[in-house]
C-alpha positions as CSV (number, residue, x, y, z in Angstrom):
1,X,32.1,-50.4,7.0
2,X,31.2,-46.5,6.8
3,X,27.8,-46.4,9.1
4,X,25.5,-43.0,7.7
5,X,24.9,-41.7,12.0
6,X,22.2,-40.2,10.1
7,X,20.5,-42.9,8.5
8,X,17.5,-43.8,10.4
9,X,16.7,-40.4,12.0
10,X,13.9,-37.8,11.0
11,X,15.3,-35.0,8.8
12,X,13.5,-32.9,12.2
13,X,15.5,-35.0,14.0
14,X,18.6,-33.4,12.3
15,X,17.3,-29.9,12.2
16,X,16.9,-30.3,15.6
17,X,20.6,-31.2,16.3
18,X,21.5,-28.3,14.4
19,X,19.7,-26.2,16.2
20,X,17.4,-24.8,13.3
21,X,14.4,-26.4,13.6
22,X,12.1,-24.0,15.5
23,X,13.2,-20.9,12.7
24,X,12.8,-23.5,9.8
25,X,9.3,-24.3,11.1
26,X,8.6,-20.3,11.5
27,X,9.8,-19.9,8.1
28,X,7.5,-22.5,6.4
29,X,4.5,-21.4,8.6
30,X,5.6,-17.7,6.9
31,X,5.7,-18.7,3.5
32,X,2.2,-20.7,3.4
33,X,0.8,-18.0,5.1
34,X,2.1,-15.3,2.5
35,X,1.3,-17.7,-0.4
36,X,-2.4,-18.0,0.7
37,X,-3.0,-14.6,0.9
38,X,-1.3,-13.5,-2.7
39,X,-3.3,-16.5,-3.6
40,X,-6.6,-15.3,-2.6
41,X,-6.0,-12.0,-3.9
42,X,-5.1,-13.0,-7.4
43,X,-8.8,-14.7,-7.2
44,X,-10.1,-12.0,-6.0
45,X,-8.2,-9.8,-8.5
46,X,-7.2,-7.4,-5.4
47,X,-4.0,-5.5,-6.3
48,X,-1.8,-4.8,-4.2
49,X,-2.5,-1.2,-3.4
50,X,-6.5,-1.8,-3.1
51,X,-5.5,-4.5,-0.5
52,X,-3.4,-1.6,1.8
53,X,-6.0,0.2,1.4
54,X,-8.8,-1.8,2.9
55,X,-6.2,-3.4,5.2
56,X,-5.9,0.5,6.3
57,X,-2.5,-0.1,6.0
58,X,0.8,1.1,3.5
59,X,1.8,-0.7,0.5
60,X,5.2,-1.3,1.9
61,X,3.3,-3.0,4.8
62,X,1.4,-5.4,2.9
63,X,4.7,-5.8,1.1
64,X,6.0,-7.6,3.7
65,X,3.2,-9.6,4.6
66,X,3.5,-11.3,1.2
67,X,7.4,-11.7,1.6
68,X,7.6,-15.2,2.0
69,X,11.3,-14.8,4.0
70,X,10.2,-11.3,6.1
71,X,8.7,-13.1,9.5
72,X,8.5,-10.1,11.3
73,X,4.8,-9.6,10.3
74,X,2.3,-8.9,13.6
75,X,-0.6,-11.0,14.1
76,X,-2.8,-8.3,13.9
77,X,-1.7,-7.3,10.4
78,X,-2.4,-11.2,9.1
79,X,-5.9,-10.9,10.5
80,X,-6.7,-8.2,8.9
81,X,-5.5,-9.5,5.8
82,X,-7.5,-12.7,5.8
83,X,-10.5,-10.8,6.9
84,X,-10.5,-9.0,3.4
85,X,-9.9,-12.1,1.7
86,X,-12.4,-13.8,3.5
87,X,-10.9,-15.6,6.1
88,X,-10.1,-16.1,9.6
89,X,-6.8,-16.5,11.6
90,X,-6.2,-19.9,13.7
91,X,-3.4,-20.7,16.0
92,X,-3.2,-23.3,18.0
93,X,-0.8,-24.2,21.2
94,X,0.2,-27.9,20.9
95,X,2.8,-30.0,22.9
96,X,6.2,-29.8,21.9
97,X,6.3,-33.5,22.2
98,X,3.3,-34.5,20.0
99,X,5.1,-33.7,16.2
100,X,7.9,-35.6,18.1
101,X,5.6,-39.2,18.5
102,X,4.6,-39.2,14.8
């Protein structure tokens, strides 16, 4: 009988085990956060270069920011993105353990 060692476990689970997990979860968090900016300023019919310049930024800056695979985008540059578009930045510290339970 050929037993699946996977076959009951999370697909986190198996991440985990891989040792991907934490740069899979930084990736997603990137790409929703790059997709709701782009979002907002297609609604807002912001181009790109109006946007760097109220960001007080470049162009190749805010380039990044809406790269959904660059993560090496500061904070600060996100705030001031979602200030323009009308929002506000939230993170929030929770225990390692508590995705784990669900």
């Amino acid at each position: 009988m050929n037993k699946n060692l996977y076959i009951g476990s999370s697909f986190d689970d198996f991440l985990e085990e891989e040792g991907i997990l934490e740069e899979i979860n930084l990736i997603a968090i990137k790409r929703v956060i790059a997709w709701q900016i782009k979002h907002a300023m297609e609604e807002k019919k912001l181009t790109k270069s109006e946007m760097a310049k109220q960001m007080k930024t470049s162009r190749s800056s805010l380039d990044r920011l809406l790269d959904p695979n660059n993560a090496s985008v500061t904070l600060d540059t996100i705030d001031r993105a979602a200030k323009i578009i009308g929002k506000r930045v939230r993170l929030e510290l929770v225990d390692a353990m508590s995705d784990r339970q669900n």
